[in-house]
N, C-alpha and C positions, 0 to 999 in steps of 0.2 A: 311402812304400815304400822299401828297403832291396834294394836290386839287387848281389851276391856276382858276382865276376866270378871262371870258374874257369878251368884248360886246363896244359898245358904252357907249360915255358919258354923263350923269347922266341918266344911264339907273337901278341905283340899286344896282352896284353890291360891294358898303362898306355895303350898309345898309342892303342888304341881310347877309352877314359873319356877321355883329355886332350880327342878328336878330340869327341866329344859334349858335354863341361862347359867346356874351357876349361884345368883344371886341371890339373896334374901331380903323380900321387899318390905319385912316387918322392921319399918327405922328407929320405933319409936320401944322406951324402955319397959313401957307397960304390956306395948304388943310383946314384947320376950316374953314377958313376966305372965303373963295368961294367956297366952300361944295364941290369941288372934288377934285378926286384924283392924285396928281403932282408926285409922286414916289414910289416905290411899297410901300405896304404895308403889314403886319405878325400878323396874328394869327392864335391859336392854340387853341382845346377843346380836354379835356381828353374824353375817352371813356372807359364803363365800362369793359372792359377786362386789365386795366391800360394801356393800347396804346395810342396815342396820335397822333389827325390829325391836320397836319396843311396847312393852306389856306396860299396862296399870291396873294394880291390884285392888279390888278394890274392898269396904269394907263387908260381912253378911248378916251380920247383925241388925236386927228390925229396929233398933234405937239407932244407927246410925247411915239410915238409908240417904237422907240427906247428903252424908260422903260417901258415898258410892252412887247418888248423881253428880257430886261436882266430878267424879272422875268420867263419867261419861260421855263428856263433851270429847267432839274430837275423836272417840271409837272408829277403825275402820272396818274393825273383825271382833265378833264376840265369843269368848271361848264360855261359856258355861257349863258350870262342874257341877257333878251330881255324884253325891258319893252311892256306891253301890251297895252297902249294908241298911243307908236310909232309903235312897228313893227320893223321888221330887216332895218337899217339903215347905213350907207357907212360903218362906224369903226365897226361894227354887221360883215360886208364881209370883209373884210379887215384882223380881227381877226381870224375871218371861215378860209382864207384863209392861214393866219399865221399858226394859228393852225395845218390845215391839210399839209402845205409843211415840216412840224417838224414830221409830222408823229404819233402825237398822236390820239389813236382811243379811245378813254376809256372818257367818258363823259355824260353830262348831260344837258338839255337845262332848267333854267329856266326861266319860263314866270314872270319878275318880275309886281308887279303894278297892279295886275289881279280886285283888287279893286276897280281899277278906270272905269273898262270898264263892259257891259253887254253882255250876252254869247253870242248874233253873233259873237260881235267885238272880245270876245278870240278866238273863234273859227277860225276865218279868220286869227289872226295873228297867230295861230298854224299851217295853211296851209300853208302861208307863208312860215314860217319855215321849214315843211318839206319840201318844196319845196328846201329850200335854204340849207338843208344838203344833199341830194338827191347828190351821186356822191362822198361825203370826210368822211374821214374816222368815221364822228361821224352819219353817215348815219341811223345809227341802236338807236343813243342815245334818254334815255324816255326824253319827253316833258312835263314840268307840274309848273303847273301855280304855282306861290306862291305869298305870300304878306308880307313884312317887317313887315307892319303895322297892319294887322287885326292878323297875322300870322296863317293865311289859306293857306295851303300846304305845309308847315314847314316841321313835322312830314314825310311827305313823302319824303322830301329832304333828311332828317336825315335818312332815314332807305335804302336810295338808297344807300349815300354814307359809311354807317355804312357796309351795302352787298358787296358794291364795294373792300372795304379796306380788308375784310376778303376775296373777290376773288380775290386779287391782287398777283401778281408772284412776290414773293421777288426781288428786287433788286441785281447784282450779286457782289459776294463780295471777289470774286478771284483775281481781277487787282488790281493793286497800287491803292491806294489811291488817290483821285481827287477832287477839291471840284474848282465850279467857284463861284469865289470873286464878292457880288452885294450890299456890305453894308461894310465900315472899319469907327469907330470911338472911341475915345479913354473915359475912365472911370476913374475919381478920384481913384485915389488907384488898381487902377487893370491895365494899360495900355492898350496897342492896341488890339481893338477885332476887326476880320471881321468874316462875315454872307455871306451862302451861301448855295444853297442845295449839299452834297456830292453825286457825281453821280458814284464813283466807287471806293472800296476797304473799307477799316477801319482805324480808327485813333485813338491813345490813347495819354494821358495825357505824357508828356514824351517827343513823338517824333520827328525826326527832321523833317523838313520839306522846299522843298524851294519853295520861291515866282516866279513864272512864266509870263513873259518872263524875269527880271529883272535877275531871279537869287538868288538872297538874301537865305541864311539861317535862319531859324525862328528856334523855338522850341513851341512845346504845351504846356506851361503854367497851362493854366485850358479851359474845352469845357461845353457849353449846349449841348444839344441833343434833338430836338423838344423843347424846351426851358425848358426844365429841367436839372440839373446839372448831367454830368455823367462820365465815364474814359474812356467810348470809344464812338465813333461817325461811324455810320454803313452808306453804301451806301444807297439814296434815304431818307434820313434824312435831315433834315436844323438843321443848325450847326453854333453853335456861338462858334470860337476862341479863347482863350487870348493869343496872342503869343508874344515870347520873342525875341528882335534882329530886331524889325521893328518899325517905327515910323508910326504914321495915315499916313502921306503925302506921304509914300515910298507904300502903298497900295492901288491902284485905283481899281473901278467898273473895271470889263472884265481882271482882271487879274487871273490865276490859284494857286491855292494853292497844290503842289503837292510831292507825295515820289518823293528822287532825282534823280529817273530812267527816271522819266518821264518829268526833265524837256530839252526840245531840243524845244526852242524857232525856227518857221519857221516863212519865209515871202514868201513862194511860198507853194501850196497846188493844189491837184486835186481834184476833185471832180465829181459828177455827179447834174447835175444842171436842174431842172424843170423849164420851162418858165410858168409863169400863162397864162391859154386860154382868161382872160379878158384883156391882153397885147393887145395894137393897132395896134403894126409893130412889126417887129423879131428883135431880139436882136443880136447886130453887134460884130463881133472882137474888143476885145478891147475897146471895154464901159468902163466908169469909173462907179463904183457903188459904195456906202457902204456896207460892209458885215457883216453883225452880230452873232457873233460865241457865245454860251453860251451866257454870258454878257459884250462882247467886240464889239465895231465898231467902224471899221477902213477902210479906207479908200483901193478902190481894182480897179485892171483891172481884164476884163476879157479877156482869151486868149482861144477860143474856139477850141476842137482837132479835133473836128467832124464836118467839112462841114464850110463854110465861114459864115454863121447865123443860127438865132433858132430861129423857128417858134413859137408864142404863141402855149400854149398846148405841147409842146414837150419838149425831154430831151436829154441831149448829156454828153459826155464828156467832162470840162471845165479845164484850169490853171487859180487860183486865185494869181496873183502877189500884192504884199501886202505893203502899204505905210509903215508899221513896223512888228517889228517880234511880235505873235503871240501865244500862245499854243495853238495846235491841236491836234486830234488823230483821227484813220478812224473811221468813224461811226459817226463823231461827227454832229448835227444837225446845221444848216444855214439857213438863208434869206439873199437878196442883195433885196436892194431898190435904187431908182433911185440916180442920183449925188448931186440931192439937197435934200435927204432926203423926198420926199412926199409921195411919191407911192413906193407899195412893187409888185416887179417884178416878185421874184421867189424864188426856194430854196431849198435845197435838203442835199445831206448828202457828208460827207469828205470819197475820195476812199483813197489816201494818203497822208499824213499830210507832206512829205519831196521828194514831187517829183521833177525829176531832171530839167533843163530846156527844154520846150517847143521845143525850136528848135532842139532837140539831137533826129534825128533818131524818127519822128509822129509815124508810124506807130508801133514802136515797143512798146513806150510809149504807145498806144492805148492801145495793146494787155496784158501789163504789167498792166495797170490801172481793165482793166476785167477780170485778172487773182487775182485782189485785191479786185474785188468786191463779191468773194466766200462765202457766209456764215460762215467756219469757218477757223480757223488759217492755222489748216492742211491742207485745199483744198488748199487756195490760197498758202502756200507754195507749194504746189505741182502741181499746173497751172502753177507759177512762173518760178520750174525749169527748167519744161517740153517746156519753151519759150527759151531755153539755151540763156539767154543772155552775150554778152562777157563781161559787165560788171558786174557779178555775181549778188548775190543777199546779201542785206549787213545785217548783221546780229542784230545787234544794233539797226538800224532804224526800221528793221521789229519785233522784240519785244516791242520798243516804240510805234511803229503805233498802234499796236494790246494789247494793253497793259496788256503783259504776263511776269507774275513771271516767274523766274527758271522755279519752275515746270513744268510751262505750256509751256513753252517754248520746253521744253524738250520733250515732249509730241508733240507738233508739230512736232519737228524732228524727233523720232521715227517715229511717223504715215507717215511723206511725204515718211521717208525710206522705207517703204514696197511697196509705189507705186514706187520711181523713186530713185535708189540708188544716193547717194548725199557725197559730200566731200567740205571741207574749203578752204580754200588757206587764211594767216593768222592767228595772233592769239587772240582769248579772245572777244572784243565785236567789236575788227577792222573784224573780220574773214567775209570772204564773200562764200554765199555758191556757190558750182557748182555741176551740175551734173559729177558722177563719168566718162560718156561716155564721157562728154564735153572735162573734162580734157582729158580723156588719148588722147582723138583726135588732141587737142592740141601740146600734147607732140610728138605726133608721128609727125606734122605737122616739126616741129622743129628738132626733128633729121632726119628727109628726106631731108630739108634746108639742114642743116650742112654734110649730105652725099655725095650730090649732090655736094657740095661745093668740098669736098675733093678729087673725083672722078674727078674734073675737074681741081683742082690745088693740086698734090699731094705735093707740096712743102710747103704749105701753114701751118702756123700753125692751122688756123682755121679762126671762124668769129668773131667781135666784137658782142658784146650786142646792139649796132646800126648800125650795118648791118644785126645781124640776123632777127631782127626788120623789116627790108625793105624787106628782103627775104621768111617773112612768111605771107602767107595769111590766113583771118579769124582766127584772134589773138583777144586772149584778151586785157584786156588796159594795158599800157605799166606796171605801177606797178604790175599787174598781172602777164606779162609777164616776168617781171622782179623776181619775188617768185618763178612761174614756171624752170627758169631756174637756179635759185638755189637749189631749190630742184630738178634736176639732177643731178647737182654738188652732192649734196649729195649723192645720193641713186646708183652713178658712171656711172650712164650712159653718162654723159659728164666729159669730165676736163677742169682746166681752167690753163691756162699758160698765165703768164700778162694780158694783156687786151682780150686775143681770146680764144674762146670754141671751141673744137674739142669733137670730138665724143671717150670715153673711151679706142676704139682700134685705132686709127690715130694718128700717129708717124709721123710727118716733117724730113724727112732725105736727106742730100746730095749725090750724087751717083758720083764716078770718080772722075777724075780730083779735081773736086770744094770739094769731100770730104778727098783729101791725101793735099789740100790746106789747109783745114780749119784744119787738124792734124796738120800742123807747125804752123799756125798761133795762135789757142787756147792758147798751153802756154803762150807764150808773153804778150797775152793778160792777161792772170790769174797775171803773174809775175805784171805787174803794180798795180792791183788794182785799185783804185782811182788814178793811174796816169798811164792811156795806154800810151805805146809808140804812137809816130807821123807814119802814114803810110808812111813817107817817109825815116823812119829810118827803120821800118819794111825791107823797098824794099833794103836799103842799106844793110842791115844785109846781107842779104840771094839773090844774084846776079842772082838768078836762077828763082826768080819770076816774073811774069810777070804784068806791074800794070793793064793792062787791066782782066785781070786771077783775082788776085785779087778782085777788085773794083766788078767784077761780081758774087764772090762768096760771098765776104760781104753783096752785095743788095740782095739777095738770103735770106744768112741769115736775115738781115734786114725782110723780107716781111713772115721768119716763126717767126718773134718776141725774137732772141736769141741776135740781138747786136742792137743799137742803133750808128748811126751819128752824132757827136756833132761837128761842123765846117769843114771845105773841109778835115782836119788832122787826126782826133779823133774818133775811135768806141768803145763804153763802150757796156761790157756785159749787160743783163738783170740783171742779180746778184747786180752789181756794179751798174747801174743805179739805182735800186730800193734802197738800201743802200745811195745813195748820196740824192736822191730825198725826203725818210726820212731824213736826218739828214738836209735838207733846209727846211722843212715843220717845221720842230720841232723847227730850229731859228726864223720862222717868226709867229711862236705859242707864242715865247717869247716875242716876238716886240710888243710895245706899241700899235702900231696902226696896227697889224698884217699883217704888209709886211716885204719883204724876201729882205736884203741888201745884195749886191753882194760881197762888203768888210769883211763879216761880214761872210758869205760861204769861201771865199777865206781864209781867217786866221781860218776858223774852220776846214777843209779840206786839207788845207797844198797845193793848186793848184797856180797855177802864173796866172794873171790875162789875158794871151791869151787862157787858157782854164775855168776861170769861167763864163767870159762875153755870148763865146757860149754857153756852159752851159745853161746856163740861158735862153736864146733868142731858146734853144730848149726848154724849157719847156714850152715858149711862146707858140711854133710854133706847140704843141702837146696839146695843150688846159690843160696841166696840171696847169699850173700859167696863170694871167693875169697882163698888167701893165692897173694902171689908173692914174689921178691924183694925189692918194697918194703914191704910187709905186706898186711893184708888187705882189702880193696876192695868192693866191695858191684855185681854183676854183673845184679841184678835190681832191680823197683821191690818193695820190701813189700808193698805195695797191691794187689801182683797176687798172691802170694801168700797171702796172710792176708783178703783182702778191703777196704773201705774207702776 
């Protein structure tokens, strides 16, 4: 167990932990020097079961309340000291209130100093006090006097917390690994160690590990564990390091130490945010605050989802946008204090560590955030898909958020399948879920499009992949829609001919006239190749055609995607377009600065240069190449155009 000592300054609360362990947690030479405490502070007392409790000290000084939240992460038990000749005093509520927006209920109130005073006076500062817990969650915690110095009530301190640690709910030790970073310094002969308590998973001697948000890979060297030497380090433990692959300086306070599932460094987060009731005015969109995460503070706006302000005493919905990136996960515990760092505002807990932004669609984001705030993985998966949204649910983020192994993972997905059958769209950890019904309605969306289409232009080869786009409503996002319609392609319910989707029974055919035309004209066409006759040789050939007859059955074919138009002269098959359009794609693959030379087509080709130039200037004019300053570049795959 992990015992936080909190209160005002020089209310006791080194000399209290010396007076119980032994140890003196003021390390540093200034804290000697002016007898309190400037940064946390560690110790530890074995207990007879060979378990080991350790305290962190923290600082009570109103300039440096910032370190005394980076020691707050990881609290299992709070002893809060209250000297008896003062009484509860500003940083006394300040901490109280710290304390209770982090949500810890498990605690203790000592009365330090009780020596100094005669029982009215304890007695009145006991009232006090209850009065001053009255409402947060250590509402229920014993009060009891003690003394550093005579060490009158020691004993009872010692047998609270000795009861406490054996009622304690283990730590859970199912999630990745986690530990935030609030101490990195290096050691003659052993290098870089950092300190921190681990708030979820295990860690052994061995393993990799990365620094968060930076990145970096470490490796486990050698670990303490409650400051004993050990090979594995369990959640709810403080944990000393050696790790391999980092220097002291690449390690700052507020950084995470984590397995490398978990590291996705964000600078946008949602949350659910408590305003303190002892707040003046309501807290406005877009404040600047500091926000302090585990043992990081960073600099935050707030972007509120719920209503234009928040009332002192109330809670809403909030986006935390973030002067840098961060590691988060939901659940994770907060305070925000004001811009200049005096006063603590408020505080509450992370709903999603990677939400999208603010302005995309409030209301949906609302319902999405309350669909995340479900107690367990598998509810909120399955709130989640039950809000069908079109941009699915992403599978990666939602393991990271919730920080679930495989198995658990898995286990989510099972359980949400019995409420709300569910399907991926992608693969691996890009996959994004949807409900089974979302899709097929989707799908069906999409060939009623393309039906519709046909039914009304039976010549038509079909739609493009941005027209079918335009023509459906209540679509998913376009990369979605874009897997959706290849998995058609797939499974045959569409085809695809060059660039346009037809529905698996729709045939483009000409009828009459335009089709006893396009019978004489087809050979001629096949016979050139890569070098169609001119339509004026065409007409010369054959006296019995008419150019207007013609010209109208080419644009026909044209608009079901079988010939293309290359200068007032020239129509290349689909076959033969695709065929040329590769073999320029593949010259300007080779080109240094990967543009497509028209000299360079024309001697590879075997064309004269009154049909490369057009050529070309169609592939402009079809968005398949582009010209810029360095010449012309190829912006599309051919294959997606032409088919193949």
């Amino acid at each position: 167990m992990i015992v936080g000592t909190a209160g005002h300054i020089d209310h006791g609360k080194t000399s209290l932990v010396k007076a119980l362990t032994g140890i003196d947690a003021d390390r540093l030479k200034e804290e000697k020097e002016r007898g309190i405490t400037v940064d946390l502070g560690f110790a530890y007392q074995a207990q007879a079961d060979g378990q080991v409790l350790g305290f962190v000290d923290v600082p009570g000084h109103e300039k440096l309340v910032r370190n005394m939240l980076a020691g707050a992460t990881g609290m299992d038990h709070v002893m809060l000291v209250v000297a008896a000749d003062d009484g509860p005093m500003p940083q006394t509520r300040e901490h109280l209130a710290i304390l209770d927006l982090l949500g810890l209920q498990r605690g203790v109130v000592a009365v330090s100093k009780c020596d100094l005073v005669d029982a009215p006076r304890l007695q009145q500062v006991q009232q006090e006090i209850a009065g001053l817990l009255r409402g947060t969650g250590l509402e229920r915690a014993p009060v009891l006097p003690v003394s550093s110095v005579t060490g009158a009530g020691l004993d009872a301190l010692r047998a609270h917390l000795d009861q406490a640690r054996q009622a304690g709910t283990p730590q859970a030790l199912e999630g990745h690994f986690r530990l935030s970073v609030d101490r990195s310094f290096t050691l003659a002969g052993i290098g870089t160690v950092v300190t921190g308590t681990a708030v979820s998973g295990r860690v052994r001697v061995g393993d990799r590990l990365r620094l968060s948000p930076s990145g970096l890979e470490v490796r486990v060297r050698g670990l303490h564990a409650q400051n004993q030497a050990a090979e594995e380090g369990l959640a709810g433990q403080r944990l000393a390091l050696n790790l391999v692959g980092a220097e002291k300086q690449q390690v700052q306070r507020g950084h995470w130490l984590v397995h490398e599932a978990l590291h996705a460094p964000t600078q946008r987060l949602a949350a659910r945010l408590r305003l303190l009731p002892s707040e003046a005015k309501a807290l406005a969109h877009w404040t600047p605050v500091h926000l302090h995460l585990g043992a990081e503070d960073v600099n935050a706006r707030v972007a509120l989802l719920e209503g234009s302000s928040l009332q002192p005493g109330g809670h809403a919905l909030v986006q935390f946008d973030l002067d840098r990136p961060i590691g988060a996960l939901r659940g994770d515990r907060f305070i925000i204090r004001d811009q200049s760092a005096q006063r603590t505002l408020g505080g509450g807990q992370v709903v999603d560590p990677f939400a999208p932004p603010s302005r995309r669609h409030r209301s949906q984001l609302v319902e999405a955030l309350k669909a995340m705030e479900a107690p367990t993985a598998e509810q909120a998966l399955s709130a989640l898909l039950a809000l069908e949204s079109p941009y699915g649910i992403e599978r990666r983020n939602f393991a990271q958020a919730w920080n679930l192994v495989p198995a658990a993972l898995q286990a989510a997905e099972d359980a949400s399948a019995q409420r709300t059958p569910w399907t991926t769209i992608g693969e691996g950890d890009a996959a994004l879920w949807f409900t089974q019904a979302q899709i097929q309605r989707y799908q069906a969306r999409i060939t009623e499009a393309l039906g519709a289409h046909h039914r009304r232009n039976p010549d038509s080869p079909g739609l493009s992949q941005e027209q079918l786009v335009r023509q459906v409503r209540d679509k998913p996002t376009a990369a979605v829609f874009a897997q959706l319609l290849a998995g058609l392609v797939r499974d045959g319910t569409l085809r695809r001919h060059g660039a346009a989707l037809a529905l698996a029974g729709h045939e483009a055919t000409l009828q009459g006239t335009e089709k006893l035309i396009w019978e004489r004209l087809k050979p001629w066409l096949d016979e050139g190749g890569f070098l169609p006759p001119r339509l004026s040789d065409l007409l010369e050939r054959d006296r019995s055609l008419r150019k207007d007859q013609v010209l109208r059955t080419l644009q026909r074919l044209q608009r079901m995607g079988k010939v293309h138009p290359v200068g007032a002269e020239y129509w290349f098959q689909t076959e033969q377009m695709l065929a040329l359009s590769l073999r320029a794609k593949a010259l300007a693959d080779a080109d240094p600065n990967q543009r497509l030379n028209v000299r360079d087509l024309r001697e590879s080709v075997g064309v004269s240069r009154h049909l490369s130039v057009p050529l070309v200037e169609y592939f402009d004019e079809i968005g398949l190449t582009e010209r810029d300053a360095v010449g012309r570049h190829f912006k599309r795959d051919p294959r997606k155009m032409f088919g193949g």
